[in-house]
N, C-alpha and C positions, 0 to 999 in steps of 0.2 A: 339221296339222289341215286338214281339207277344203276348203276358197273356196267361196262360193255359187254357183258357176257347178258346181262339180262334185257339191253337195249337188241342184240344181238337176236334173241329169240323173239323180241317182240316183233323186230322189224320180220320175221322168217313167218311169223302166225297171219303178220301183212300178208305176207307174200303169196302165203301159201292163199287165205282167203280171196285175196282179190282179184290177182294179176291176171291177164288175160280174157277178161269180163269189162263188158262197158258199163258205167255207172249209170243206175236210173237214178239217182239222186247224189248228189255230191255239193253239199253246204258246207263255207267257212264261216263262223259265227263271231267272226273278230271284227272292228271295224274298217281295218285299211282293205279287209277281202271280203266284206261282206253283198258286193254286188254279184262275186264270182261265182257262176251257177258251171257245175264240174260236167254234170248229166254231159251223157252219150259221149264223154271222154274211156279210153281204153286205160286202164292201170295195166303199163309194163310191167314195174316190179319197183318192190319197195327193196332197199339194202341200208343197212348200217355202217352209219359211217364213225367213229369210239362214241359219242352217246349220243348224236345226230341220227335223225332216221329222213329219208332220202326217199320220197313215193314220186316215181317219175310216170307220167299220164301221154298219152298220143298229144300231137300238136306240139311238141316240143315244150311241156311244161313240167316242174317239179313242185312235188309240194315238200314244204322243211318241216321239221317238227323236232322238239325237244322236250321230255319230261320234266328235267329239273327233278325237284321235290316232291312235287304235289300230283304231276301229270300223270295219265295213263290211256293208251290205246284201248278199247272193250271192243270185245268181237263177239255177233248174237248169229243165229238164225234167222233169216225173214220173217218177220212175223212177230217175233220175239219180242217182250217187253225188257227195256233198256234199265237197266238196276246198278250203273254207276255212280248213280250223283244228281243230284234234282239239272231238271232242265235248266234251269240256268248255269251249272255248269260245263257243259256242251257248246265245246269250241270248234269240233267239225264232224261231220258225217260223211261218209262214202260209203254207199249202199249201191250194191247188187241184184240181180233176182233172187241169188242164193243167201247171201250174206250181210250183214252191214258192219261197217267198223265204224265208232265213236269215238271223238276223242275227248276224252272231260281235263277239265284244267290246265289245259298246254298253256305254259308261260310263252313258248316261242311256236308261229306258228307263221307261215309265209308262201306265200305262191311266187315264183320266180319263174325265167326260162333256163331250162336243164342247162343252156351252154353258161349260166352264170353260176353253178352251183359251188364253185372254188371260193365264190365272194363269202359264200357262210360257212366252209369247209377249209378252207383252204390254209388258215390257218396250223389248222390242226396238225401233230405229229405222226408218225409211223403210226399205224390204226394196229393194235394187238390183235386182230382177229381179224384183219385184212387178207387179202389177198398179196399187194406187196408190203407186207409186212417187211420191217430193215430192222432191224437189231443194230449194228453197229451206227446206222445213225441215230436210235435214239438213245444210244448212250453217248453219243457226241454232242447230242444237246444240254442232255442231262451234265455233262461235264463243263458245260459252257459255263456255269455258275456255282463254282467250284464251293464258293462258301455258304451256299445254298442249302437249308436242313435237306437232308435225304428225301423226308417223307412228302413234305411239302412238295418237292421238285417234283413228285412221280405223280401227286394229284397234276400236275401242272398238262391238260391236255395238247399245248402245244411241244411236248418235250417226246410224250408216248400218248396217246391215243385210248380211252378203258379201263385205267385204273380209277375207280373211287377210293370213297372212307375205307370200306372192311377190304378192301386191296392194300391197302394203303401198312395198317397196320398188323396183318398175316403177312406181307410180303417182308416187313422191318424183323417180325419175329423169327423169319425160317431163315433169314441171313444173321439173326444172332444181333442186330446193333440195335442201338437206341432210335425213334425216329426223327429224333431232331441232330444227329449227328451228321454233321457237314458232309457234302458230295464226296471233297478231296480226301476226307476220312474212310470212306468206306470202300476198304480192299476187296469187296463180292458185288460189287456191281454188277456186274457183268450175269453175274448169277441171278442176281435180283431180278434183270431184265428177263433173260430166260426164264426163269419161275412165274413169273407174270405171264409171260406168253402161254405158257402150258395151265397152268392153272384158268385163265380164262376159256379157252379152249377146250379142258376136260369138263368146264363147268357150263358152258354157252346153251346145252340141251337139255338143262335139267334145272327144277326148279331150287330144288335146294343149296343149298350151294356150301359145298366141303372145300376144306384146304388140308385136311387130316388126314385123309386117308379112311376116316371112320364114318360112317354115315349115321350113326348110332344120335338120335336125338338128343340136344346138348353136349356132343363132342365132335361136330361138324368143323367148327372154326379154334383156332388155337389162342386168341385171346382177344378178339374184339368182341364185345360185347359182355364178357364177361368179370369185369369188375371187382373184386375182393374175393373172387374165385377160384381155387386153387387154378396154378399151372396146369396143363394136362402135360408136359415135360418131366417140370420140374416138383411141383405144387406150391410153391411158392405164389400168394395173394396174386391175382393180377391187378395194377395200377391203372389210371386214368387221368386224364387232364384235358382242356380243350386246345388245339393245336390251329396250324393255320387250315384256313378254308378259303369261301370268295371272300370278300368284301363285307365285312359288318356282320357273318356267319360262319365264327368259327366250329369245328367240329371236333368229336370226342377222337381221343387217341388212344390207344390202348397196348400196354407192353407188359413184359416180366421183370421185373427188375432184376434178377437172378439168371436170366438167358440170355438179357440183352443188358450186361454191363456196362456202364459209364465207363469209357476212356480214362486211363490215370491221368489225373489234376483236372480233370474237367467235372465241373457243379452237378449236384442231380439235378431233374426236370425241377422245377416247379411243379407241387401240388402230388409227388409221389409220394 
């Protein structure tokens, strides 16, 4: 699933493509929208909201959207022949004279009016690459569930806003703890959040995406993805295991055993 740093850029390649141009064609290919014909609507402007994207249209309408797993926004030239994904999977289009943007496989995809946009948003936490971005509140929420694994709590988008998977477990590494160690365990909180903030941030206009400081191909990230490969710390193997995620899709985890110490008297992970 996409990080907010790269929902972040998508929704900006929106923005930049469309805003301010009326649509000569604008199809949703779903069926509770598919009689909504968009044409000769204005795209204000598209914004990101942690990995919501937010395209608000003249007439008081927004349209919502979310990648999830599988989703992607595609942007062509007029003209252009469209090379995302066979027609059928093609959930919306908003075309321009200049541009067109496609959407192929959006799970979530919804016409509303902009003054309801809280009803799909609104849950959500401090957005890390917001505008009012609160740090001291989303460590208040994050602390609301004290006995909460860490990692899990920071996927949780109603606590902060943009962290995914490989946030998830770069951010567990550069504070040193395990990522199933409890909220009320971990003395750098605080830190965490901060690092999160900046890391999305230095990362939001670039496609690759570093936590290292290196940009050197396979030393970008500090251990997700990397699996029985040394530490770039320590070199100690990196470990894995599957952790929590949504509902019936958990995802891989990834730490050092050596950098990020088990607590005295507390069990290793499972599957280390």
């Amino acid at each position: 699933m996409p990080e907010g740093d790269t929902v972040w850029r998508t929704a900006r390649r929106l923005h930049v493509a469309l805003s301010g141009a009326r649509l000569s064609r604008g199809e949703l290919r779903v069926p509770a929208f598919a009689t909504a014909d968009l044409a000769g609507r204005e795209v204000l402007e598209t914004l990101p909201r942690g990995k919501h994207l937010l395209t608000r249209l003249s007439g008081g309408l927004t349209l919502h959207s979310h990648l999830r797993m599988d989703g992607a926004w595609r942007l062509y030239a007029a003209g252009e022949r469209w090379t995302g994904g066979p027609g059928h999977q093609i959930r919306a289009v908003l075309e321009n004279a200049e541009r067109a943007a496609v959407g192929y496989r959006l799970p979530v995809l919804e016409l509303l009016p902009t003054r309801e946009e809280e009803r799909v948003v609104g849950h959500l936490g401090p957005d890390l690459l917001g505008p009012d971005w609160d740090a001291a509140e989303a460590l208040r929420r994050l602390r609301s569930a004290p006995g909460r694994e860490v990692g899990e709590a920071l996927l949780d988008q109603r606590n902060l806003a943009g962290v995914g998977n490989v946030y998830r477990s770069e951010l567990c590494f550069m504070a040193r703890v395990p990522p199933w160690t409890p909220v009320s365990e971990v003395a750098s909180l605080d830190r965490i959040v901060d690092l999160a903030r900046r890391l999305l941030d230095v990362n939001k206009a670039r496609a690759d995406r570093v936590t290292t400081g290196d940009r050197r191909r396979g030393r970008q990230l500090w251990v997700y993805g990397r699996q029985h490969r040394p530490c770039l710390r320590c070199g100690t193997p990196v470990a894995r295991r599957e952790a929590a995620g949504p509902p019936g899709a958990p995802r891989p985890v990834y730490w050092c055993p050596r950098c990020q110490p088990e607590a005295p008297g507390r069990r290793a992970a499972p599957g280390s």
